[in-house]
N, CA, C and O of each residue as an XYZ file, in Angstrom:
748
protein
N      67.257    104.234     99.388
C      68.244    104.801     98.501
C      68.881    103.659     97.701
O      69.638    102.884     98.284
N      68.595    103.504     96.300
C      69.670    102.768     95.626
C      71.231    102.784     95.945
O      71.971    103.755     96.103
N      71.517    101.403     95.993
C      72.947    101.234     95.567
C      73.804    101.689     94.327
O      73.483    101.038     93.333
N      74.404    102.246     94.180
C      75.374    102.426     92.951
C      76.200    101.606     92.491
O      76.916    101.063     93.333
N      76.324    101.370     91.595
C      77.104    100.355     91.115
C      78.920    100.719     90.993
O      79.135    101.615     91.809
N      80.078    100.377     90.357
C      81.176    100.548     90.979
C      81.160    101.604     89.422
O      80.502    101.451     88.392
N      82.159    102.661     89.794
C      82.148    103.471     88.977
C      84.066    103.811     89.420
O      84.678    103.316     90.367
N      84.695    104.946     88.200
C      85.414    104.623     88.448
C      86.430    105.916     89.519
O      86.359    107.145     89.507
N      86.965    105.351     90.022
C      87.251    106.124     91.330
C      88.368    106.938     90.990
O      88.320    108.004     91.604
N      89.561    106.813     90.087
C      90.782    107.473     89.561
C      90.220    108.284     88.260
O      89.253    107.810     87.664
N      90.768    109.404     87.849
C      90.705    109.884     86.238
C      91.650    110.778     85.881
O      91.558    111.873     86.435
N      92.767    110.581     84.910
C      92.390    109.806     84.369
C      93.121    108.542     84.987
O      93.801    108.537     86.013
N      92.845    107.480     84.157
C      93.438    105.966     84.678
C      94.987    106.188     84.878
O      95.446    105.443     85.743
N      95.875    107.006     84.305
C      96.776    106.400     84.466
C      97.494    107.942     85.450
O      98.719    108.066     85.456
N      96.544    109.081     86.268
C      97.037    109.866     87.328
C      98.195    109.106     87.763
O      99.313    109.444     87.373
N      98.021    108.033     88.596
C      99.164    108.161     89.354
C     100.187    107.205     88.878
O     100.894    106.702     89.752
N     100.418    106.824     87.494
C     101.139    106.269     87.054
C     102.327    107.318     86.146
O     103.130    107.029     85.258
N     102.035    108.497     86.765
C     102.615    110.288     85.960
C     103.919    110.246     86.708
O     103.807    110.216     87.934
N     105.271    110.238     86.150
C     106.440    110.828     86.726
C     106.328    111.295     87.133
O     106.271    110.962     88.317
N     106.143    112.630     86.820
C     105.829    113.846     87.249
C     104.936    114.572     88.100
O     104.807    115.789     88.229
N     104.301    113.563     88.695
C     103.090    113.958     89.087
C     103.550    114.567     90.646
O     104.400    114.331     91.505
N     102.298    115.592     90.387
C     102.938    116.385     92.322
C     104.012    117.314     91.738
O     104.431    118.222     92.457
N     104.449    117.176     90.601
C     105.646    118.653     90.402
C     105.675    119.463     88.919
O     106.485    119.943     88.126
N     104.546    119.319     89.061
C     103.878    120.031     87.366
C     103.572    121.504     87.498
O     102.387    121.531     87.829
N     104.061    122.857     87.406
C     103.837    123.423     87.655
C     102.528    124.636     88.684
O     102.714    125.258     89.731
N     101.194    124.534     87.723
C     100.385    125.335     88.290
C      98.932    124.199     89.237
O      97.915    124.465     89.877
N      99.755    122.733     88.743
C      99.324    121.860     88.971
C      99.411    121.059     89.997
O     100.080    120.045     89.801
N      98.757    121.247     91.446
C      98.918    120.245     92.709
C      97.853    119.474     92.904
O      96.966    119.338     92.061
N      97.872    118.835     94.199
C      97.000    117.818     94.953
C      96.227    119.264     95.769
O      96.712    120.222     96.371
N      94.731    118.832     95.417
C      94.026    119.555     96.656
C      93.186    118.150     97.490
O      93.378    117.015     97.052
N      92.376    118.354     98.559
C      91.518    117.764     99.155
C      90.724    118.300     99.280
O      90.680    119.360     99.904
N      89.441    117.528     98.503
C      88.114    118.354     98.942
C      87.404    117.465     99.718
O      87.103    116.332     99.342
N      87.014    118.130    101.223
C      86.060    117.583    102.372
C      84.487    117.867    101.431
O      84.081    118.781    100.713
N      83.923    116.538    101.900
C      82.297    116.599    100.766
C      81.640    116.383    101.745
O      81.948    115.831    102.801
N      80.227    117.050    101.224
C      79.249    117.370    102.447
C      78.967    115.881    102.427
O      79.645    115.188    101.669
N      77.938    115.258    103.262
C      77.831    113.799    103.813
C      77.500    113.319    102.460
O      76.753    113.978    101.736
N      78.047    112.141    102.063
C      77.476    110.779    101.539
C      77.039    111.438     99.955
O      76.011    111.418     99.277
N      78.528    112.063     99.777
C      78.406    112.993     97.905
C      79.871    112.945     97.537
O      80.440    113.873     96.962
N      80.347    112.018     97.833
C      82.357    111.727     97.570
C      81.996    111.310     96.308
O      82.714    111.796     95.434
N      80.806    110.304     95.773
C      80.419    109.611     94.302
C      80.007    110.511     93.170
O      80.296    110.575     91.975
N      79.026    111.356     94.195
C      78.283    112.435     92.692
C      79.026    113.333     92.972
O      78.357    114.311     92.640
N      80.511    113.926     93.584
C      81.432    114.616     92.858
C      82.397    113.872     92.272
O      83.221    114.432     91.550
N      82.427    112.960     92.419
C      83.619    112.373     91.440
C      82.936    111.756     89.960
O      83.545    111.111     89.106
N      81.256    112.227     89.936
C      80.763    111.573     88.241
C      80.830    112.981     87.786
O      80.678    113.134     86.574
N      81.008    113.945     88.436
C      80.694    115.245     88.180
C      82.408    115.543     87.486
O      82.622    115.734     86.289
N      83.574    115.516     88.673
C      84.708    116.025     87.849
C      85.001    114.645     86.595
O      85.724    114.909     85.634
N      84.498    113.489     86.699
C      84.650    113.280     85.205
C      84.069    113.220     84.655
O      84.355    112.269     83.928
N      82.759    113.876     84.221
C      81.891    114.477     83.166
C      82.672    116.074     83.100
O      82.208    116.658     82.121
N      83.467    116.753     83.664
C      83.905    117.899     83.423
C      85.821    117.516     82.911
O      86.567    118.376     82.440
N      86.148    116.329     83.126
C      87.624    116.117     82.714
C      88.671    116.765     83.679
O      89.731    117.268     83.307
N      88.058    116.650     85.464
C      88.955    117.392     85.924
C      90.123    116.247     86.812
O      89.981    116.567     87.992
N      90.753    115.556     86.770
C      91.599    114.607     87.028
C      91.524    114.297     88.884
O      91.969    115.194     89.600
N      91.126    113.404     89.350
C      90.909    113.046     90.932
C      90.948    112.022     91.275
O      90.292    111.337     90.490
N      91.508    111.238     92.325
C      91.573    110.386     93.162
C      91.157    110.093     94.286
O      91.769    110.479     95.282
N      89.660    109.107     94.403
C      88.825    108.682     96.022
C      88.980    107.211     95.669
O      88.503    106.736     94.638
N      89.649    106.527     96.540
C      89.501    105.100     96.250
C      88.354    104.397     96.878
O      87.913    104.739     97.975
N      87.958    103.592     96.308
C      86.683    102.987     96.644
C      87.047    101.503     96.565
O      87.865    101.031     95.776
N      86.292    100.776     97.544
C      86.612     99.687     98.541
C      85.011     98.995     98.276
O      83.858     99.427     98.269
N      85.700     97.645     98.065
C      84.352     96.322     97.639
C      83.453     96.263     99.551
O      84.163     96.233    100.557
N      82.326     96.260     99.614
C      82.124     96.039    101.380
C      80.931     95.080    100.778
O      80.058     95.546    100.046
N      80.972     93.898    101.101
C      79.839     92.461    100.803
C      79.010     92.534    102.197
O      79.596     92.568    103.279
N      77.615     92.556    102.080
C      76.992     92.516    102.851
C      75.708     91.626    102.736
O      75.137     91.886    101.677
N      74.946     90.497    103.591
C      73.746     90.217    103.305
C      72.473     90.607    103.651
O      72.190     91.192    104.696
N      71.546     90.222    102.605
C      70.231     90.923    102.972
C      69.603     90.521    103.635
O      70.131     89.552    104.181
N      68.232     90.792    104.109
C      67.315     89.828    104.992
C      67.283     88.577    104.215
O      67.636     87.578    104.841
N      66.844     88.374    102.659
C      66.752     87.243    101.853
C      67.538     86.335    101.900
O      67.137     85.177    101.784
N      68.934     86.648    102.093
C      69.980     85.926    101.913
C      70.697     86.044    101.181
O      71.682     85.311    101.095
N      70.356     87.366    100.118
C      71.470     87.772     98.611
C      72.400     87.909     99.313
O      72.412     87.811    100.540
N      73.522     88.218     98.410
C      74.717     89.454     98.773
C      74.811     90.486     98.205
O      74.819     90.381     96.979
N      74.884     91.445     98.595
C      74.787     92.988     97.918
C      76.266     93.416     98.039
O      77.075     93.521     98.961
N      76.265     93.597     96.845
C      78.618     94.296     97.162
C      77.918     95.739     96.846
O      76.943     95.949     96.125
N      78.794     96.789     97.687
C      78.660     98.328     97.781
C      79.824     98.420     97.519
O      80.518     97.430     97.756
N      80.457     99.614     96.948
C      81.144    100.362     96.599
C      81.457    101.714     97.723
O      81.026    102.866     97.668
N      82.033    101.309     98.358
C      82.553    102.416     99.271
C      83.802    103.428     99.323
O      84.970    103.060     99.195
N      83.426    104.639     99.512
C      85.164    105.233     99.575
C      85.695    105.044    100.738
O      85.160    105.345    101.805
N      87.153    104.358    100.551
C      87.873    104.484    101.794
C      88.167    105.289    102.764
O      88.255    104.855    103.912
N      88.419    106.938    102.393
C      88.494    107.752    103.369
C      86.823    108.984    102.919
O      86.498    109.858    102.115
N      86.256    108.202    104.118
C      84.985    109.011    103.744
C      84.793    110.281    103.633
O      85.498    110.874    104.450
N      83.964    111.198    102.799
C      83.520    112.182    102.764
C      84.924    113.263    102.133
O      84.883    114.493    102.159
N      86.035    112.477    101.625
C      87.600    112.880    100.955
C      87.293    112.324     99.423
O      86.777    111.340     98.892
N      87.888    113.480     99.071
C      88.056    113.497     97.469
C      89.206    114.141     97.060
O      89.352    115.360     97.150
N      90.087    113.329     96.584
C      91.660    113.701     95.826
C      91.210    114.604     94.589
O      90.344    114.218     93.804
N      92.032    116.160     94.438
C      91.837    116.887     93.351
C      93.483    116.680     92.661
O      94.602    116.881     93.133
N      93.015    116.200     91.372
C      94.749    117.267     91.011
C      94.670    117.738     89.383
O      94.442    117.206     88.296
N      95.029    119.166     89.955
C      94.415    120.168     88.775
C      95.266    121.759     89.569
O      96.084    121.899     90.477
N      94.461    122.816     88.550
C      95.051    123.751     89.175
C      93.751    124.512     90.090
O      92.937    123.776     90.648
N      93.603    126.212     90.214
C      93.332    126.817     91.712
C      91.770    126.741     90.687
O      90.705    126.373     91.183
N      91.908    127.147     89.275
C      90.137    126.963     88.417
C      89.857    125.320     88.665
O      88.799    125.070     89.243
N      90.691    124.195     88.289
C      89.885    122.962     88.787
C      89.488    122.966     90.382
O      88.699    122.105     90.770
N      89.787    123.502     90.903
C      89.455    123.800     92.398
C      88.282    123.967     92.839
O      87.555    123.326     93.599
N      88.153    125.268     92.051
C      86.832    126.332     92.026
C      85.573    125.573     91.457
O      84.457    125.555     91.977
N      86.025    124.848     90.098
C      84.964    124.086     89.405
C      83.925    123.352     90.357
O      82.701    123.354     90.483
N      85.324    122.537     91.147
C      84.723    121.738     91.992
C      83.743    121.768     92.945
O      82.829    120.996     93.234
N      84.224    123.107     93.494
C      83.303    123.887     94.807
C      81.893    124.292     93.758
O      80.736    124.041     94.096
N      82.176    124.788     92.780
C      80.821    124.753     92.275
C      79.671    123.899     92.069
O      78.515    124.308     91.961
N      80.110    122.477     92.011
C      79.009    121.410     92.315
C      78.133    121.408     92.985
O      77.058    120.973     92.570
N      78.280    121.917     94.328
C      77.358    121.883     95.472
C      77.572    120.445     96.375
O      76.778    119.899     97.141
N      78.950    120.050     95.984
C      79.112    118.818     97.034
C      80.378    119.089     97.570
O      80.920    118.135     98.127
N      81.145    120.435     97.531
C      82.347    120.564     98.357
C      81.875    121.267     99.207
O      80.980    122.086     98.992
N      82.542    120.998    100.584
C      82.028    121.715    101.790
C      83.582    122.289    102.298
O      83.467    123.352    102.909
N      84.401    122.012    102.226
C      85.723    122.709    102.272
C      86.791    122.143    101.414
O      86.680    121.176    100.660
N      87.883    122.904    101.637
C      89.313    122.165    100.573
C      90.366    123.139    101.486
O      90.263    124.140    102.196
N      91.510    122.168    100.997
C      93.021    122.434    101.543
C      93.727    121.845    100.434
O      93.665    120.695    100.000
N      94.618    123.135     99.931
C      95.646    122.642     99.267
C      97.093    121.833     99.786
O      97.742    122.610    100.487
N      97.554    120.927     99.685
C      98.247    119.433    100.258
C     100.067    120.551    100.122
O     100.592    120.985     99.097
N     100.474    120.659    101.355
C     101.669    121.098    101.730
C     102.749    119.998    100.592
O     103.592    120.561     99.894
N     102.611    118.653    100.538
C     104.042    117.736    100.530
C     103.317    117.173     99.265
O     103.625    115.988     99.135
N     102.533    117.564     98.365
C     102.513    116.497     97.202
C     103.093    115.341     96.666
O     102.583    114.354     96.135
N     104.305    115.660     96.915
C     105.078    114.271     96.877
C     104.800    113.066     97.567
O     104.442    111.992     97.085
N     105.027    113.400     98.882
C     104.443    112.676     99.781
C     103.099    111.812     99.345
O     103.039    110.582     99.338
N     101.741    112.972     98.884
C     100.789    112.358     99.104
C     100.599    111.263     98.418
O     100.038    110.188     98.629
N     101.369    111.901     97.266
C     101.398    110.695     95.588
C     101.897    109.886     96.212
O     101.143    109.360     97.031
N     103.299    109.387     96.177
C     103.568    108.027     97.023
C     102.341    107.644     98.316
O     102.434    106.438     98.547
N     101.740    108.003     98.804
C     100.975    107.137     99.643
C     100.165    106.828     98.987
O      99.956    105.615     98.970
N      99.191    107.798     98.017
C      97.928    106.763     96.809
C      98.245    106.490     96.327
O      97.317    105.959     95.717
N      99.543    106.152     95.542
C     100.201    104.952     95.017
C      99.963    103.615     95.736
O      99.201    102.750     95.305
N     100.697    103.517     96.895
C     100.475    102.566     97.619
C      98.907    102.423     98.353
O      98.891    101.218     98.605
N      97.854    102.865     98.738
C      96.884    102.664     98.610
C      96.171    101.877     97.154
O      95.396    100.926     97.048
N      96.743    102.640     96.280
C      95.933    102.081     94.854
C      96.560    100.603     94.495
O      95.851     99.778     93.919
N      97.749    100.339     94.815
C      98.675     99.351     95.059
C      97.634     98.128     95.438
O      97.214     97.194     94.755
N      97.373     98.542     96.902
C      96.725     97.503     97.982
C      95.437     96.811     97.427
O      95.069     95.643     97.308
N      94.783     98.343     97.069
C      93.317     98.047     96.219
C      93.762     96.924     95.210
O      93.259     95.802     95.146
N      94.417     97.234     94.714
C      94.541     95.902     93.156
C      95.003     95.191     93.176
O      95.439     94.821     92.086
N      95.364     94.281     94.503
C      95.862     93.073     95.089
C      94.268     92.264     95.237
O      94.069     91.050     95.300
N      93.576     93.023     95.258
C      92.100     92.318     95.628
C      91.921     91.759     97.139
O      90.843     91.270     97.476
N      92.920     91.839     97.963
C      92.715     91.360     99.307
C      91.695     92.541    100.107
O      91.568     93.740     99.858
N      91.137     91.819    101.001
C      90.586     92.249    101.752
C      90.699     93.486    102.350
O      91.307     93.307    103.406
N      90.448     94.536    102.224
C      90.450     95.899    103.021
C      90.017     96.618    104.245
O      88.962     97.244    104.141
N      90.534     96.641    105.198
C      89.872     97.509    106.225
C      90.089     99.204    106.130
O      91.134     99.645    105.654
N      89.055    100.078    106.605
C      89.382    101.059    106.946
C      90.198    101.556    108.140
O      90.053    100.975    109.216
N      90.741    102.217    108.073
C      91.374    102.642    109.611
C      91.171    104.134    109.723
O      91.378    104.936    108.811
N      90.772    104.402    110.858
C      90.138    105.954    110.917
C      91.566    106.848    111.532
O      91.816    108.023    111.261
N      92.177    106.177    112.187
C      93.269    106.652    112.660
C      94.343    106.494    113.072
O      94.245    105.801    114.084
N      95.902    106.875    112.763
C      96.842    105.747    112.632
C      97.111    105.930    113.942
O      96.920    106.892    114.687
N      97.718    104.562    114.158
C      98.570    104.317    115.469
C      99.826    103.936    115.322
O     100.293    103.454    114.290
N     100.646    104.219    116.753
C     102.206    103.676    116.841
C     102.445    102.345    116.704
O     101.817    101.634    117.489
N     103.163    101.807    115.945
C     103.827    100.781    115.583
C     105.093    100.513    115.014
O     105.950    101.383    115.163
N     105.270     99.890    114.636
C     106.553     98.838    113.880
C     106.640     99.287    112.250
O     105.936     98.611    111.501
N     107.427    100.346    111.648
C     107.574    100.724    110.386
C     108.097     99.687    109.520
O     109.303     99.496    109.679
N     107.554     98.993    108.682
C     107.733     97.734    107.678
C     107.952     97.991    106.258
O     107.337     98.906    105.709
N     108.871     97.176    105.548
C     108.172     96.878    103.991
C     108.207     95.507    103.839
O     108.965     94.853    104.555
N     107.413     94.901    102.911
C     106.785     93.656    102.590
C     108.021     93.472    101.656
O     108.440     94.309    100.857
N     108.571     92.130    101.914
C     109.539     91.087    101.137
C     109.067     90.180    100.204
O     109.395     89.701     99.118
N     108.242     90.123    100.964
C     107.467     88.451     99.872
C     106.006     88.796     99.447
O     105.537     89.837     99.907
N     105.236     88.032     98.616
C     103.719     87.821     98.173
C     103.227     88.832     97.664
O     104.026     89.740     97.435
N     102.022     89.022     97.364
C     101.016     90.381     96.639
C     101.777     91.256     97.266
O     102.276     91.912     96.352
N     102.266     91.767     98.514
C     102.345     92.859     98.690
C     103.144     93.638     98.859
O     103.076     94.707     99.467
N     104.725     92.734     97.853
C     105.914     93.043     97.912
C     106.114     94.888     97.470
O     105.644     95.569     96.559
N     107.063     95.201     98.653
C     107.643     96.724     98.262
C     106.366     97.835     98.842
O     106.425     99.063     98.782
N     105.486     97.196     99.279
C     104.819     98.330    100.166
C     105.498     98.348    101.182
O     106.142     97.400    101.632
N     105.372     99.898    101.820
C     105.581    100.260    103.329
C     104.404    100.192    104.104
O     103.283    100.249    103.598
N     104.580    100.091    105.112
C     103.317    100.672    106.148
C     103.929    100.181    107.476
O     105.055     99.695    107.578
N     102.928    100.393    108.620
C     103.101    100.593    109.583
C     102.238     99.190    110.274
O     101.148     99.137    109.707
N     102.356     98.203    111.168
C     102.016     96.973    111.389
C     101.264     97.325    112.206
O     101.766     97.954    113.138
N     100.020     97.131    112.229
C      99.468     96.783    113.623
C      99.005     95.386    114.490
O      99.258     94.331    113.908
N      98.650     95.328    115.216
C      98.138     94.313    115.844
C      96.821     94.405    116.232
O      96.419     95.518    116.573
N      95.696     93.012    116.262
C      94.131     93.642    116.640
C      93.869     92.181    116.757
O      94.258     91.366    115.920
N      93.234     91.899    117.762
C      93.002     90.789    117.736
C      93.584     89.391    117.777
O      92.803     88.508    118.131
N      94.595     89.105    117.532
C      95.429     88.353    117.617
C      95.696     87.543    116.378
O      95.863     86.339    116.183
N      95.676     88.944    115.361
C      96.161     88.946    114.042
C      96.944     90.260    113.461
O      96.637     91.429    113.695
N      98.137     89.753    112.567
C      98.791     90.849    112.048
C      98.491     91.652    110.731
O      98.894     91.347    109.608
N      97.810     92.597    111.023
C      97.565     93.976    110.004
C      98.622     94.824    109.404
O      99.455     95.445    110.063
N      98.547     94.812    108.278
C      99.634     96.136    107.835
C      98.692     97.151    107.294
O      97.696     96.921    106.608
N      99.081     98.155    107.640
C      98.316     99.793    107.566
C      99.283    100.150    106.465
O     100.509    100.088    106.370
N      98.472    100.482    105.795
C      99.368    101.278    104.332
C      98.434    103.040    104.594
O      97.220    103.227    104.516
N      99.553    104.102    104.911
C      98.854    105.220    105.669
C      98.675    106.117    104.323
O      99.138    105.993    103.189
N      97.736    107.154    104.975
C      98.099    108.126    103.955
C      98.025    109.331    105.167
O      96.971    109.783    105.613
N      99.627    109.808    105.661
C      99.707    110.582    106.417
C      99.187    111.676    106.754
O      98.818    112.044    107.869
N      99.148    112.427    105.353
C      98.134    114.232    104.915
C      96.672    113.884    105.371
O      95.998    114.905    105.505
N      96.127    112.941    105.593
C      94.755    112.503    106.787
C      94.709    111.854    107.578
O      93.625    111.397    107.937
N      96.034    111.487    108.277
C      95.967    110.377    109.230
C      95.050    109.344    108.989
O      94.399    108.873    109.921
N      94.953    109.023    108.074
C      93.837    107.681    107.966
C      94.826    106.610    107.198
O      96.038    106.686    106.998
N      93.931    105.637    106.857
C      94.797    104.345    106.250
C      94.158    103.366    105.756
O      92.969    103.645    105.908
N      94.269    102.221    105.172
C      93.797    101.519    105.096
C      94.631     99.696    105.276
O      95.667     99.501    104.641
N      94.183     98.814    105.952
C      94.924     97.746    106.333
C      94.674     96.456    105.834
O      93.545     96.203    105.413
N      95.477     95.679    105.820
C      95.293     93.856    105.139
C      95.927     93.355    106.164
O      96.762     93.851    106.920
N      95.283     91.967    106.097
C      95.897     90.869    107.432
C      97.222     90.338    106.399
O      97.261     90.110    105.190
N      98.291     90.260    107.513
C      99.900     90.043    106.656
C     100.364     88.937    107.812
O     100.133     88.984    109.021
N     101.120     87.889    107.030
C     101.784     87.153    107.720
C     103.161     87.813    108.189
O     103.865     88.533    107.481
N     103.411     87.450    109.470
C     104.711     87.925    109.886
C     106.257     87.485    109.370
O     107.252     88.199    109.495
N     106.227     86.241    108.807
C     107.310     86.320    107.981
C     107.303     87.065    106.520
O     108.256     87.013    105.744
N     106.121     87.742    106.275
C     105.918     88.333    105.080
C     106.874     89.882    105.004
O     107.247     90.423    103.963
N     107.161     90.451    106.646
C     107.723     91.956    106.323
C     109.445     91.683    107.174
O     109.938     90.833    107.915
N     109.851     92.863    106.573
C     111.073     93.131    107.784
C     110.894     94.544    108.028
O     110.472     95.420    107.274
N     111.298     94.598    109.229
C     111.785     95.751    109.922
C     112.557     96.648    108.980
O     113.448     96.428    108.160
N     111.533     98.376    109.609
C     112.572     99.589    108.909
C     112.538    100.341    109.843
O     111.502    100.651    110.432
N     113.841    100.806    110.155
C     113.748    102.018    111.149
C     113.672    103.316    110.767
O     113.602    104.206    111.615
């Protein structure tokens, strides 16, 4: 199977840069669950149709037997695709043949502030981990460096400090290694 090259994961560019966004009338956040390993060819699909969505996609460097490096383009929360449109961009979507279910998002607000801060993290260029599932920790925001004014939740792994920037509406997340004088405490 070919690699794909990086395509673009937000549309339009400036979704979550919308005041308003999450309180537009006929207009919410859905989530569409995609059948395996089709989060890409629905998201070339709603923007060849102009339907506005958010899957962030994550640099993963890997080498070959040769010795190249091959960079992939991965989505962070797999097999998830951010809709925001109304109940017909919905439908459109399911018509592709790459939605396998959807839920319309209770707290929109909410969700926007967390892919904010996800999209945030992404364009710091640091290093990304996935996290499949959040855990209890130490509620933070960053004071100093790239990653001033995010929240997240700290973890520990290894005997290095991670900050999890969550996106609660999937319990998933995504994390960067953070120096500890970098956050303070929020209760």
């Amino acid at each position: 199977m070919p690699t794909l090259t990086y395509q673009p994961d937000l549309y339009p560019e400036d979704l979550l840069d919308r005041e308003d966004l999450g309180q537009q009338g006929d207009m919410t956040w859905w989530l569409l669950y995609c059948m395996s390993r089709r989060e890409k060819k629905l998201m070339r699909q709603l923007l060849s149709l102009g339907v506005p969505f958010y899957s962030p996609l994550i640099a993963k460097r890997s080498r070959l037997g040769s010795g190249r490096i091959r960079t992939a383009y991965l989505p962070l929360f797999g097999n998830y695709v951010f809709l925001y449109g109304t109940s017909d961009d919905r439908r459109i979507a399911q018509e592709t043949g790459c939605v396998s279910r959807w839920m319309s998002v209770p707290q929109p607000g909410s969700l926007t502030q967390d892919l904010r801060q996800v999209r945030h993290l992404i364009e710091t260029k640091a290093p990304i981990t996935p996290e499949a599932r959040l855990q209890p920790g130490m509620r933070v925001a960053v004071r100093s460096g790239i990653f001033k004014g995010l929240e997240g939740v700290v973890i520990r792994r290894e005997g290095k400090t991670r900050l999890l920037v969550a996106v609660n509406f999937l319990e998933q997340g995504a994390s960067v290694l953070l120096d500890d004088c970098q956050f303070e405490r929020r209760d």
